[in-house]
N, C-alpha and C positions, 0 to 999 in steps of 0.2 A: 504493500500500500504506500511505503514512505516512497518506494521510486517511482511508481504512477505518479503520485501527486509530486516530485520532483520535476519527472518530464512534462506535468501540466504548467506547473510556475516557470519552467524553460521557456516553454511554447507559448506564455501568456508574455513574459520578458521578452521574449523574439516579437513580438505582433505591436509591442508599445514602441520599442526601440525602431521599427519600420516603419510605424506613423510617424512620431518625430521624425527621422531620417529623411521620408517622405515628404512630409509639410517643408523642411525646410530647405530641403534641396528642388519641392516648387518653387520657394521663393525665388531664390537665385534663376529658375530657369524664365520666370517672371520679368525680373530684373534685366535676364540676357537680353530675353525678345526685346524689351524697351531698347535696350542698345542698339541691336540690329536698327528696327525701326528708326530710330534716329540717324543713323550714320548711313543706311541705306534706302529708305523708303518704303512706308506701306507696300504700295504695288512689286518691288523686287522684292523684298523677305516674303510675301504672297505666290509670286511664282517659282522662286527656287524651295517654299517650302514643299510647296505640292512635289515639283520636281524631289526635293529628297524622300520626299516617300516612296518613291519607285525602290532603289535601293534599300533602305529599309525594311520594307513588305520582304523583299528577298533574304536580308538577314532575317528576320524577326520569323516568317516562314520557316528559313534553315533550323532555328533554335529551337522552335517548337521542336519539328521530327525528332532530333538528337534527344530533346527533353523528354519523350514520351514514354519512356519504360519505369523510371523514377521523377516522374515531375517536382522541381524544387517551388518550395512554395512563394503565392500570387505578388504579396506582396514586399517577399527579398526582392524577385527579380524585378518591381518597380521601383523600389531601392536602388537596385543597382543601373536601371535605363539614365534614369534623373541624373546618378549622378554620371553617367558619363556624357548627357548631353547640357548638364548646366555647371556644374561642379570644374569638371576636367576641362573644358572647353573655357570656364571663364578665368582658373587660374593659366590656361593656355594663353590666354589672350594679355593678361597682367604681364605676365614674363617674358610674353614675347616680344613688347612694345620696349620693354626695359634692356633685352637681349639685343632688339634691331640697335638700338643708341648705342650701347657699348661695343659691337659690331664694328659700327660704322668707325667709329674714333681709331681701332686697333687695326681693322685690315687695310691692308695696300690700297683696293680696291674693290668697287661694288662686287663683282664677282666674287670674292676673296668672302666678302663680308655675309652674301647671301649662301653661297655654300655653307658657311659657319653658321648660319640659321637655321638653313634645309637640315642640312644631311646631321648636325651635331646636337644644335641648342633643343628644335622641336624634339625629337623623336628621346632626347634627354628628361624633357619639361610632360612631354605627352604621355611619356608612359609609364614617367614616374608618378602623375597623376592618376591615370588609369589603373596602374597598378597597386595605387594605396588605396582605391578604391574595393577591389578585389581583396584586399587584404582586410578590410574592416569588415564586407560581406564573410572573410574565413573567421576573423575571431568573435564576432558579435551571435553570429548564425551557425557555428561550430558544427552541432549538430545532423544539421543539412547534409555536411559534405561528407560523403563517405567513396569518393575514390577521383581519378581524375577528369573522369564524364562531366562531375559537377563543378569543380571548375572552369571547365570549358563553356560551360551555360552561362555561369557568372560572370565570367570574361571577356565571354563573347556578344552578351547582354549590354555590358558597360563599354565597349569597343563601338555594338552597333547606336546607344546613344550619341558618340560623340562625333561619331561617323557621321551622322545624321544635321547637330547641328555645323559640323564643319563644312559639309555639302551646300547647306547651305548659304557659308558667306564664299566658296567658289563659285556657285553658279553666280547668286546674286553679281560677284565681281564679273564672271562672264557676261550676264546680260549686258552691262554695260557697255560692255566692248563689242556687243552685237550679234545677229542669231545663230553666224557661223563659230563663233568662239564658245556661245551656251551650249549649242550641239557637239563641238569635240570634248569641253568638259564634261557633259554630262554621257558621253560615251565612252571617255577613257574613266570617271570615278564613279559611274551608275550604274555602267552595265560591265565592263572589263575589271574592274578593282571595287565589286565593292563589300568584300570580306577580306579587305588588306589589313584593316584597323582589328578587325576577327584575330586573322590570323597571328599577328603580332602581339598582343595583351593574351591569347590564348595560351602562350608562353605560361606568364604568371598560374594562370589560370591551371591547367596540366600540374605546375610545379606546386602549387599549395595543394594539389587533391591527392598530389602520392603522398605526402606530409600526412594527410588525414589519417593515412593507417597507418603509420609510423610513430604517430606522439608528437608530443610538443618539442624534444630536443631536438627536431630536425627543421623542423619551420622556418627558423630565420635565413637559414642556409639554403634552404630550396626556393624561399623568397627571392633572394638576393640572384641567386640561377639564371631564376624564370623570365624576373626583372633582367636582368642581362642580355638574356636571347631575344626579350620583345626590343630592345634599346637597338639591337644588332642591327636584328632582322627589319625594323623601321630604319635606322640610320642606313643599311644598305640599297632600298627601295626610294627614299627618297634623294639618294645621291644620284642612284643609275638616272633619275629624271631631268638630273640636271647637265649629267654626263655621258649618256648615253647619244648618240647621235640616231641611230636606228631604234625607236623603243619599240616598234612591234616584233621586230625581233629578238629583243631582249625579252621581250614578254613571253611570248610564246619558247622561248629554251628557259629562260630562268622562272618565270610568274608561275606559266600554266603547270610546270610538274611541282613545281613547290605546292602550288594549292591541290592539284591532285594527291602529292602526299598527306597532306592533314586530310583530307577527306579519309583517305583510306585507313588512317590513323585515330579517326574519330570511329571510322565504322568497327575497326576492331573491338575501341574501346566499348560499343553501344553491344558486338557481340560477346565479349567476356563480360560485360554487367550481366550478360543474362545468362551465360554459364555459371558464373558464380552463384547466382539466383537459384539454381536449380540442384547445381553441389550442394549450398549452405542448407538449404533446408530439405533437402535431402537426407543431412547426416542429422536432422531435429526430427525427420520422418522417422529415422534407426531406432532414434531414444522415444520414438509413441509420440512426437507432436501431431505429426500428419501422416495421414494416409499416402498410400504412393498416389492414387489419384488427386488427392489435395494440391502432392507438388507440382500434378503436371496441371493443376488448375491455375495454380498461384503463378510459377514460375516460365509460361511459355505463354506465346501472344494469344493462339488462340484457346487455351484454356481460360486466360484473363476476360476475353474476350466473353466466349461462351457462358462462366459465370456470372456479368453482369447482365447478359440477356434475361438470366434463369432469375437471378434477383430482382430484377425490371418487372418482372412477371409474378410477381409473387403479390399477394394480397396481405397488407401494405404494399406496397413494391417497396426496395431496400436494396436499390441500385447504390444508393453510397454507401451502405452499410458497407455492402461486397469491394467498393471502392476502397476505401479504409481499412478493410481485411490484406487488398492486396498488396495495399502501400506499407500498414506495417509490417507485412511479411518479409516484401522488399527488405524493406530498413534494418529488419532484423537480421538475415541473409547478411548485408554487408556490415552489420554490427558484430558477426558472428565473423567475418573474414576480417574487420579490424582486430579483432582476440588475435586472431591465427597469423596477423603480420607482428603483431610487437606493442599492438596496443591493448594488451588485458591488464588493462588494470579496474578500480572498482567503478568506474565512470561505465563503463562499456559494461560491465557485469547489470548494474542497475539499470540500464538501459535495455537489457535483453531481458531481464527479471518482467520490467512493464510492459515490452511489447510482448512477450508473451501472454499476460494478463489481457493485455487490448487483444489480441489473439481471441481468445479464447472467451474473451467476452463479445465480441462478433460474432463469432462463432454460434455461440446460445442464441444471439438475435433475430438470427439467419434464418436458423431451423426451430424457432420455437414456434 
């Protein structure tokens, strides 16, 4: 009973901590738009916003699928949009006004100075922002994260925020310059790159969710990693832009297999979530939790699937009930494979102690 009611006051602390977070990372996004609007104009922050939602829709699309086997919850991941399109984007904007000045005094020359922007100061400023973003969703929401799939949601979540509002002060700067310049921007960063900001924070992102099963003494180190590889991997992308003479070429040898490998490195991650899923409670089957059918109900798409029908249909219907069953089975499942990397200590005990309890009190709901 005391760890039920500890994961309640967790889960009640997580939901207060994400309103706050939320309200005040509207504000700022509040604040931003008044900025735009002023230095740009109603009518262009109107048409580049629309335009950034093209972009968007396709991150926000991508994230769902990935998210679908353990969905993290509604309002972290609005936590983490906010702050990557009001937060990181406005300290983006502070630092960078203070970076161009100093820039300008030390280099040779404007080229000198703008490379020292591009390829160093941003991709320094961006995604150490981004990145302490992702780090306050791993220590505030701990819980959540149980391997590096969930990372990659959070990461990729705060990446397509900022992607979002950065989009749109390029386009806006394009319209300016007229239809042919809004059209190659919005086709080289809307439809060609626009899970570059993804890919890059997804670093961090990867590097805190191997941490999650590992314990707290590896965190700061895998931090510091993840952080590193997004810094790279952004300072190398926006250098080739400026250095590249041929970038559809460069695109197509460097962009397109880079991005086809994280795909395929997501996909694996999305298939061992759900081996693991089927191991873990598999070995709670051995010890009398579940039936071998239970697991294949719990643990595979179309059993999931199949049992929310069967609960839909039931008089009450108890379609969440079965929602809730599956999810803390999930959870349990990699509660049970954080034990088996290194992280059994009593936090993860008390944690499998209540979901077993939510278990098995579903369970009664189901079938009573």
């Amino acid at each position: 009973m005391r760890s039920a009611a500890r994961r309640r006051t967790s889960r009640a602390r997580g939901v207060w901590v994400a309103g706050v977070g939320i309200a005040l990372t509207a504000v700022v996004a509040v604040l931003l738009l008044v900025y735009f609007i002023s230095g740009i104009g109603f009518f262009g922050v109107a048409v580049s916003f629309l335009l950034a939602l093209v972009p968007l829709a396709i991150v926000l699309f991508s994230i769902r699928w990935v998210d679908r086997w353990e969905p993290e919850p509604r309002w972290a991941r609005w936590f983490a949009f906010l702050w990557g399109a009001a937060v990181s984007v406005a300290a983006a904007l502070i630092f960078d006004a203070w970076a161009q000045s100093a820039f300008g005094r030390i280099a040779d020359d404007d080229a000198t100075a703008r490379f020292l922007s591009t390829a160093i100061q941003a991709p320094i400023v961006e995604e150490g922002v981004k990145g302490l973003g992702v780090l306050l969703i791993f220590l505030v929401w701990r819980t959540n994260w149980d391997g590096p799939l969930d990372g990659v949601v959070y990461a990729a979540t705060v990446a397509a925020g900022f992607a979002f509002s950065e989009n749109i002060l390029y386009f806006a700067d394009a319209l300016g310059r007229g239809g042919d310049a809004l059209g190659a921007t919005f086709v080289i960063r809307g439809l060609f790159s626009p899970f570059a900001h993804v890919v890059f924070t997804a670093c961090v992102g990867i590097a805190l969710g191997w941490a999650a099963r590992r314990g707290p003494a590896v965190v700061t180190g895998a931090y510091l990693v993840g952080l590193l590889g997004a810094m790279l991997l952004h300072g190398g992308y926006n250098a080739a832009l400026l250095l590249v003479d041929d970038y559809p070429t460069y695109y197509a040898v460097v962009q397109v297999p880079l991005f086809v490998a994280v795909i395929a490195f997501v996909l694996h991650l999305r298939t061992t979530e759900a081996r693991t899923t089927f191991d873990r409670l598999a070995e709670y089957g051995e010890a009398g939790w579940f039936t071998p059918g239970e697991v294949r109900m719990l643990a595979t798409t179309e059993g999931r699937r199949n049992a929310i029908d069967w609960a839909a249909a039931l008089r009450p219907p108890r379609a969440d009930v079965m929602r809730s069953l599956i999810a803390d089975s999930t959870h349990l499942a990699f509660t049970r494979q954080r034990m088996l990397d290194g992280g059994d200590d009593l936090a993860a005990r008390a944690d499998e102690r209540a979901l077993l309890d939510r278990i098995e009190d579903a369970r009664m709901r189901l079938l009573a």
